[in-house]
Structures are given as structure tokens and as C-alpha cells.
C-alpha positions in Angstrom: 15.5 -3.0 8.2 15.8 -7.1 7.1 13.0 -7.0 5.2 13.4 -11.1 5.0 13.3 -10.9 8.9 10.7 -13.3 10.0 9.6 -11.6 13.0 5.9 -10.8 13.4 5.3 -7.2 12.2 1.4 -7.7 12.3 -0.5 -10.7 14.2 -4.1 -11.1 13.2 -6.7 -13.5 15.1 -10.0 -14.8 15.0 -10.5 -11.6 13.0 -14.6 -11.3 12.5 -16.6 -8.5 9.8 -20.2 -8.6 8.7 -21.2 -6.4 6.6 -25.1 -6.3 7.7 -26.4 -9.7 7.7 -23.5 -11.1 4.9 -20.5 -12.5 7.1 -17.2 -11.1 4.9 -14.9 -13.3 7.4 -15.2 -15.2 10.8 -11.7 -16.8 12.2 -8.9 -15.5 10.9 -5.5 -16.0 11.7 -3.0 -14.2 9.9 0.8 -13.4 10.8 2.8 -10.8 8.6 6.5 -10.9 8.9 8.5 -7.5 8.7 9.5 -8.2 5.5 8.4 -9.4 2.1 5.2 -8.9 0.0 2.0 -10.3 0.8 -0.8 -10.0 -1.7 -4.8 -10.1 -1.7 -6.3 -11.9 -4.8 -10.1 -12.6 -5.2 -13.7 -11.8 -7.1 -14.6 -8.3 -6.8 -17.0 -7.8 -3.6 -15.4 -10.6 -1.6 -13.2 -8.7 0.8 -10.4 -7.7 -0.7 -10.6 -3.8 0.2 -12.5 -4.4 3.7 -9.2 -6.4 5.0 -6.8 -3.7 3.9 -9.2 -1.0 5.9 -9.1 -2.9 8.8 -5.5 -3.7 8.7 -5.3 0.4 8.3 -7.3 1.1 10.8 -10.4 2.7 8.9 -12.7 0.1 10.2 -13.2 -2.2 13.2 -13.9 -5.6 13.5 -17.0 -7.1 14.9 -14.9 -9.2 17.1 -11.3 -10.6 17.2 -7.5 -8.9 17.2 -5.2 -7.0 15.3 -2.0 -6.7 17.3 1.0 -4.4 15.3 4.5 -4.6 16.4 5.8 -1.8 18.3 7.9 -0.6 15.8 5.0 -0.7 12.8 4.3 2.4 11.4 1.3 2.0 8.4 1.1 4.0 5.4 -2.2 3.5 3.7 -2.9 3.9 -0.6 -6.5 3.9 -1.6 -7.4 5.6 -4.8 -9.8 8.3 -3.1 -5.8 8.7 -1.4 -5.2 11.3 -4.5 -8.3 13.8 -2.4 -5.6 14.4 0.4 -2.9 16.4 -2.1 -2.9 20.2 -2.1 -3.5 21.8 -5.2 -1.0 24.4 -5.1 1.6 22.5 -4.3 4.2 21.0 -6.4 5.0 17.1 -6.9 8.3 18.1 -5.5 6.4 20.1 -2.3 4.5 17.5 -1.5 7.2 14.7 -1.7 9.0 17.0 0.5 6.4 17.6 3.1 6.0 13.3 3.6 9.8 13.9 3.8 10.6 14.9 7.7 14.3 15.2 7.3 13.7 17.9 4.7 16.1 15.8 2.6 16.3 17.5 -1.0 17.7 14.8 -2.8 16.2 12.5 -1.5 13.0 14.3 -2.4 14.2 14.6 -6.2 15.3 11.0 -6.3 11.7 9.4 -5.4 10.2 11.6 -8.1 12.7 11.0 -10.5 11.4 7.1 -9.4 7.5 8.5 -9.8 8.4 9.9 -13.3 8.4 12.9 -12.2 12.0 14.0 -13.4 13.5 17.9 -13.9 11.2 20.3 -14.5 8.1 17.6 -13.7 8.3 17.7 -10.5 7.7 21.3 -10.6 4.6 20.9 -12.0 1.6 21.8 -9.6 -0.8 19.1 -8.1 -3.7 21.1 -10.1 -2.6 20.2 -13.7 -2.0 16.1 -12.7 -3.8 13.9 -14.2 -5.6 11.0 -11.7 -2.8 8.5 -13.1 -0.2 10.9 -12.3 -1.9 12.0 -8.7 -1.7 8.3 -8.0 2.2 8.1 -8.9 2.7 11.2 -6.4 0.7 9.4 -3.5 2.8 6.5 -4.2 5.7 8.6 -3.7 5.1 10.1 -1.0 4.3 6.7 1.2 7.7 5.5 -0.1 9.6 8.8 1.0 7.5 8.7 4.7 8.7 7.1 7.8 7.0 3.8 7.4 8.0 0.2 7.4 4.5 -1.1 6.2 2.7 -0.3 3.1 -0.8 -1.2 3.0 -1.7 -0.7 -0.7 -5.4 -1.4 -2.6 -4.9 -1.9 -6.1 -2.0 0.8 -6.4 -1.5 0.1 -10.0 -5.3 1.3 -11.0 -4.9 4.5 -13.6 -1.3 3.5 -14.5 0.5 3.3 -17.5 3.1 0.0 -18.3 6.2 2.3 -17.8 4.6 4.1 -14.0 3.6 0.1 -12.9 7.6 -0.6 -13.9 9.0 2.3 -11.9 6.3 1.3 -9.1 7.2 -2.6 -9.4 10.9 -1.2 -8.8 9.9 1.2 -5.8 8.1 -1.4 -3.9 10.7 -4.2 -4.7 13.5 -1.4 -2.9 11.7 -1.0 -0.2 12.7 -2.3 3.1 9.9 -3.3 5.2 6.1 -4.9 4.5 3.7 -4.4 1.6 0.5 -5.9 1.8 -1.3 -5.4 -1.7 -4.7 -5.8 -3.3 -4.0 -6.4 -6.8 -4.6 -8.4 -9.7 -1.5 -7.2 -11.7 0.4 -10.5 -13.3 3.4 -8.8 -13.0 3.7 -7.9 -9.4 1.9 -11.2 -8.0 5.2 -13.0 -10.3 8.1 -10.4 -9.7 7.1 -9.6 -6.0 4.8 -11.7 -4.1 6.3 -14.1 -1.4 2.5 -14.8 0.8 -1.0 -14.9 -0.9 -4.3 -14.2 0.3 -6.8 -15.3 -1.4 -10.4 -15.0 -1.1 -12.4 -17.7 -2.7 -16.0 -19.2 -2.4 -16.6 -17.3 0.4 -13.3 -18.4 2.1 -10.5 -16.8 2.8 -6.9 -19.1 1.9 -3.1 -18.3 2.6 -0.4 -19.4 0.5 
């Protein structure tokens, strides 16, 4: 995929949410091209997270559209993601199973990526720590069959060298992310499109 195509992967418009009697948006109009980085920047409690549910589906707007491209498929990382793993699997099982062409290599190649190299990615989901749970999540949206990553603050729980080898995932990859984060280094080395939440507002750059 031309992940600097500028077709209209997701079309968003006169998107409403209320969250009792507090309105967290009213009007907006977003378009997200197939391609390219776009990410979500504001105070904590202003709507970051409740965009990226919508956008995944986990909640509905009060009123308003969210229209996908055909050809979107969504893959979705919160942290409460890391609930979903089996225990008694490996890293390398459960890259595998987000894998459907069974491809081996392939498999090996985004651990290796995860830092989970050699024997590590034998190790079982039981013994991870919630840093290294996160890095296998990760993983396994990058390995699935999806051309737009919806991710809320992926690099929570992560040490400099994972948020490197994430940086460089996420940079490979060929579709759309949009992100909630606050990392300096991704908003420099990666974003293209901001989002900004501010004073009870919600900006595009």
C-alpha cells in the first residue's frame, strides 16, 4: 500500500459525544488519508482516548458519522490490550496466531523487532512483564492483516530502546496510524497531521 496516498481511508463528520451533561465534542470533521501518521495531543481528560474508542468502534456517537473505506481494516492498542494474551502461550505463539499465513519468519522477524530475539520469544506470556506484554500486543497488530493502527499512548510502560524499535515498526508500516501520545520523539520523527485538543476545542494541523 502508498502509505503517502491521499485517498480518504476514514471520513469523519459532524461527529457529536457527551459524556453525561459535559459535551467532549460537537462538529467534527475529520478526513484521514490511507497513509501517514496522525497524532492526538491534549490535557488529560479532554478526549484524547474517547476519539480513538470511537474511531475503533468501542463507543458510539451521540450523533454524526464515521464512514471507513472499504478496504480499512482497524487494529486497536489500548493498554488493558495486554488482558487479551494467553498465558501459556509463547511471544512467538501468539505473534503467530495474529499471523494468518502461518508465516514463520515472518513471525521471528517482528519479535526480533519487539525485542524479543532467539530464545525470548520462547519465553511464555506468564513470566512478561506489563512493559514487555505491551511490546507483544504491539507486535502482534503489526504482523495482522491491517492497514490502520489505532494506537492510545502505545509507548506507556516502555523502555528508550522498545520506543526505538517501536518508532522503527510504526515508521515501516504501510498504511495509517492514528496515535495518542505525548512522546517528543514520535510527534518529531513520525507525525505528518495533529489533533489537538485545547480549551475545550478540538484543532487540526
Amino acid at each position: 500500500m502508498n502509505r503517502n496516498s491521499s485517498e480518504t481511508l476514514v471520513r469523519i463528520r459532524g461527529l457529536k459525544f457527551n459524556r453525561g451533561p459535559r459535551v467532549i465534542f460537537d462538529g467534527v470533521d475529520i478526513d484521514i488519508p490511507r497513509g501517514g501518521v496522525t497524532a492526538i495531543m491534549g490535557p488529560s481528560g479532554s478526549g484524547k482516548s474517547t476519539l480513538l474508542r470511537l474511531l475503533a468502534g468501542q463507543l458510539s456517537p451521540d450523533s454524526g458519522q464515521i464512514k471507513y473505506h472499504p478496504d480499512a481494516k482497524k487494529g486497536y492498542f489500548e493498554q488493558s490490550s495486554v488482558q487479551t494474551l494467553v498465558e501459556n502461550r509463547t511471544v512467538l505463539d501468539e505473534i503467530l496466531f495474529s499471523n494468518p499465513d502461518g508465516d514463520r519468519q515472518r513471525a521471528r522477524n517482528v519479535c526480533g523487532a519487539m525485542m524479543f530475539s532467539g530464545d525470548d520469544a520462547l519465553k511464555k506470556i506468564s513470566v512478561l512483564s506489563g512493559g514487555e506484554k505491551s511490546r507483544v500486543m504491539l507486535g502482534k497488530l503489526l504482523v495482522s492483516p491491517t492497514n490502520l493502527l489505532l494506537l492510545d499512548e502505545p509507548t506507556n510502560h516502555l523502555d528508550m530502546e522498545s520506543c526505538d524499535a517501536l518508532l522503527a515498526a510504526i515508521d515501516n508500516f504501510g498504511g495509517a496510524v492514528i496515535m495518542v501520545t505525548h512522546n517528543e520523539m514520535f510527534l518529531h520523527a513520525l507525525a505528518q497531521r495533529l489533533i489537538v485538543f485545547q480549551n475545550d476545542r478540538l484543532h487540526i494541523f
